[in-house]
C-alpha positions in Angstrom: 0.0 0.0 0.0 1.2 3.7 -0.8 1.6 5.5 2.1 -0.4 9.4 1.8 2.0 12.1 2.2 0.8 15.1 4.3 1.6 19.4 3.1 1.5 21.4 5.7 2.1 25.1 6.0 4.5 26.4 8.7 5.4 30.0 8.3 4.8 32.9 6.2 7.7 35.3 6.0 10.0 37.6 4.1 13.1 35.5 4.9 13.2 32.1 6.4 16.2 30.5 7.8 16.8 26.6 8.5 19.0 24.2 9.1 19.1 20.7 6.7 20.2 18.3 9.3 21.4 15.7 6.6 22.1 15.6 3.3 19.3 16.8 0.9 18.8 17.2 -3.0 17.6 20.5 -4.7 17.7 20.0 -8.5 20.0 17.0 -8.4 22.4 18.7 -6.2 23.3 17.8 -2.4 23.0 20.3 0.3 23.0 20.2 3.8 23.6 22.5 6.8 22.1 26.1 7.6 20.6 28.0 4.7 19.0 31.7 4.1 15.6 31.8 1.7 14.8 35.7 0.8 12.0 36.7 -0.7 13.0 39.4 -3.6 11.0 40.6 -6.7 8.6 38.0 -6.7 11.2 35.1 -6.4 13.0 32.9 -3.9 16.3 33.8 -3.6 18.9 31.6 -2.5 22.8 31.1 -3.1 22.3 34.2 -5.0 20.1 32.9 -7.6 16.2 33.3 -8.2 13.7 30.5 -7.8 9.4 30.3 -8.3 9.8 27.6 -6.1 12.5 25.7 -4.2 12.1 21.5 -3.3 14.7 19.9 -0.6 13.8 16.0 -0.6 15.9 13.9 2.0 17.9 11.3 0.6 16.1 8.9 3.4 12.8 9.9 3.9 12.4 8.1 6.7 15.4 9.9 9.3 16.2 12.7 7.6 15.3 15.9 9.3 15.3 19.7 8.6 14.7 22.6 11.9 13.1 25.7 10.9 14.5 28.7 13.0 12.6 31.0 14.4 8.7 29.6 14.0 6.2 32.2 15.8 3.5 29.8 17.5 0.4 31.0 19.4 0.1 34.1 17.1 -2.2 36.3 18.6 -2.2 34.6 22.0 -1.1 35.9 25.5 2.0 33.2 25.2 2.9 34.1 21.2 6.8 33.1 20.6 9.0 31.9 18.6 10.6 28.9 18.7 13.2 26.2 16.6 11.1 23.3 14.8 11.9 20.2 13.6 10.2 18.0 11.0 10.9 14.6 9.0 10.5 15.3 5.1 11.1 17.1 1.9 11.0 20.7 2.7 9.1 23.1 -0.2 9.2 26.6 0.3 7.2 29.2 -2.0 6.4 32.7 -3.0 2.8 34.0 -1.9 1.5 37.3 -1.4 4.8 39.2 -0.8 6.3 36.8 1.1 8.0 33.2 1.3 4.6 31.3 1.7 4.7 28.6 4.0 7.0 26.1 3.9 5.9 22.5 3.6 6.9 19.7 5.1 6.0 16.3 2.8 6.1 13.0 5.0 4.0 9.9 5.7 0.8 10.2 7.8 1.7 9.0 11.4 -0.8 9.3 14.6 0.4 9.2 18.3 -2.1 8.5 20.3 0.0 8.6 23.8 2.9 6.9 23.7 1.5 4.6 20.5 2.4 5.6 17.5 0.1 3.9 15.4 0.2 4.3 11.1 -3.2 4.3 8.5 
């Protein structure tokens, strides 16, 4: 059985910073370790060239991680802050209104229910 994958927005800001804790691919090419996205003239920039959108796949899917830096949770709540975030996944970041739209984070549904983890 194919497992779903999940898309889920995370932020929505003019630059985003993260760290790729292992080796990923964009376009074929392997990067790792802490990177800068801008948002300038409509684009992604990054390593000083332009992108509509930018894909970072894992080379193993299942234990590769990336951290986002500096996520703001509870917006509009008493105990809003930001905090570091990590995730399992290919990491997509795009352009929307203005700003680097929500990154994604792609990875196979899991549940925990307590301490089970339990899978569909």
């Amino acid at each position: 059985m194919k497992e779903p994958k999940v898309q889920v927005g995370i932020l929505f800001e003019p630059q985003i910073e993260f760290v790729l804790l292992n080796p990923y691919r964009m376009d074929g090419t392997e990067v790792s370790g802490k990177q800068v996205v801008t948002y300038d003239e409509g684009k992604i920039l990054w390593n000083g060239r332009r992108y509509d959108e930018l894909l970072f796949e894992p080379q193993h899917e299942q234990t590769d991680a990336f951290e986002l830096l500096d996520v703001t949770i509870g917006i509009n709540f008493h105990w809003e802050r930001k905090e570091d975030q990590r995730f399992l996944g290919a990491l997509k970041i795009i352009v929307e209104n203005g700003k680097l739209g929500r990154p994604f984070f792609r990875h196979k549904c899991v549940f925990h229910k307590g301490n089970q983890r339990t899978e569909p």
